[in-house]
N, C-alpha and C positions, 0 to 999 in steps of 0.2 A: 504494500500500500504506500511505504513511504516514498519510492523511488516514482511513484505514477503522481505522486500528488508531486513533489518536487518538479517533475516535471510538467507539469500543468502549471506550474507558477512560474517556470522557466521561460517554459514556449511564449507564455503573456509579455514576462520581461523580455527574451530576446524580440521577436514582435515589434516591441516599441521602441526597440535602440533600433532596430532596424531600417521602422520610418521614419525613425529623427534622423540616421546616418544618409537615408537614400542611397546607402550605398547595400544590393539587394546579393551581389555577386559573394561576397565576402562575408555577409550575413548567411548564406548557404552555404559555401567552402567549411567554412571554419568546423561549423559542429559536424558536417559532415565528414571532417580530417578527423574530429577527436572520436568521431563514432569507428571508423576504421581503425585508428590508434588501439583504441579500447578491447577489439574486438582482437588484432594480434596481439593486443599485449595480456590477453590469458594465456598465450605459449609459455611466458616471462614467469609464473607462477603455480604452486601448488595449494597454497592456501584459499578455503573455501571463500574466509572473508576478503581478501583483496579481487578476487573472482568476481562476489557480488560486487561489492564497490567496481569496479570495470563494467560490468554487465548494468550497472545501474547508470552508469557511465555514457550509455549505451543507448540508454534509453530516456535521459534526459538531453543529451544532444539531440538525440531522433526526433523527439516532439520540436525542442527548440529552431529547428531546419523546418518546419512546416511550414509557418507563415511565411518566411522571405524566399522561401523556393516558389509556393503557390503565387506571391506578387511578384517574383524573378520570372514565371510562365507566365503572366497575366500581361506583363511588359514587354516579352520575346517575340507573341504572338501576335500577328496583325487581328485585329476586332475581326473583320471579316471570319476569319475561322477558329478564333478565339474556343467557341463553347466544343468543336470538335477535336481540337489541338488539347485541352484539358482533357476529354473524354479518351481522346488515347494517351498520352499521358498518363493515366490515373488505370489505364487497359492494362498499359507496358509495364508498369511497375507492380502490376497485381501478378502478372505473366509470370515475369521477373521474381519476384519474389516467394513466389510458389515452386519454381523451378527451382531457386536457389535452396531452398529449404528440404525438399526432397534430397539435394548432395549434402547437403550438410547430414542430413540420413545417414544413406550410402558410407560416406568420410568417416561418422563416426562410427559404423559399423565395422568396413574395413578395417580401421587403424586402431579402433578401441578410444579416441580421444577427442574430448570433445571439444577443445583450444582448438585442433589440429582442423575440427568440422568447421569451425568458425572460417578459419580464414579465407574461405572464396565470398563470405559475407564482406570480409576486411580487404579484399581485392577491389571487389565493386563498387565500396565506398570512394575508394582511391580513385578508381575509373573514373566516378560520380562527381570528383572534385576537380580532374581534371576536364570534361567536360564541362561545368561551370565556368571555368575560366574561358575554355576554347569559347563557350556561347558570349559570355558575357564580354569579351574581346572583340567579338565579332559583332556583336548589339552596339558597342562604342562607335565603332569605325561605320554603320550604317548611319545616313541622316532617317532624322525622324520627319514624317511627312507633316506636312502646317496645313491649320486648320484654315477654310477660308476665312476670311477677315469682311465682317457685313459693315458695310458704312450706314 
């Protein structure tokens, strides 16, 4: 319970540094780095307590990356197809995230270890941060279209 409410208070506060910073790229990178971190760095440990602490780790970044990813898609996407571009979006990572969970299975069946099952969870984050940048790099150097102007 502790680690869910934590993070509901997180995700609020990140949220609003978010949109006082406007800066949307870096507000998704960041907990999305520490959620990858988190997630290899159970290889680093046996103890059950620093485990959870990581895994709770895990799960307070995760929520905290909601808002400035969904305003990071909401910015990316031209209106025109805006409600479709969310709709898959929200497709691929359910895809995603399903597939991933079933290796995480597999991995810790195989190997016996379940540090060991995380880490294509901790690949993808990394993927996931690197992509934020490729996009939001590419969102900079794009002009933004102006609205007309009514005299």
């Amino acid at each position: 319970m502790i680690p869910f409410g934590l993070g509901a208070v997180f995700m609020i506060f990140w949220g609003m540094r978010a949109d006082k910073s406007g800066d949307r790229v870096f507000s998704t990178a960041l907990p999305l780095a520490i959620t990858g971190l988190s997630f290899a760095a159970t290889l680093l440990t046996d103890s059950l307590t620093v485990t959870l602490i990581l895994l709770s780790l895990v799960l307070i970044s995760n929520f905290a990356l909601k808002g400035p990813f969904w305003a990071l898609t909401g910015e990316t996407l031209p209106p025109a197809v805006l409600a479709v571009g969310i709709a898959a979006v929200n497709t691929l990572g359910h895809l995603g995230t399903g597939t991933l969970n079933y290796f995480v299975g597999v991995i810790r069946h195989e190997t016996g270890s379940f540090p060991m099952a995380l880490l294509p969870l901790a690949a993808m984050c990394f993927v996931g941060v690197i992509l934020v940048f490729y996009i939001g790099n590419r969102n900079s150097k794009t002009p933004k279209p102006q609205l007309a102007r009514q005299n």
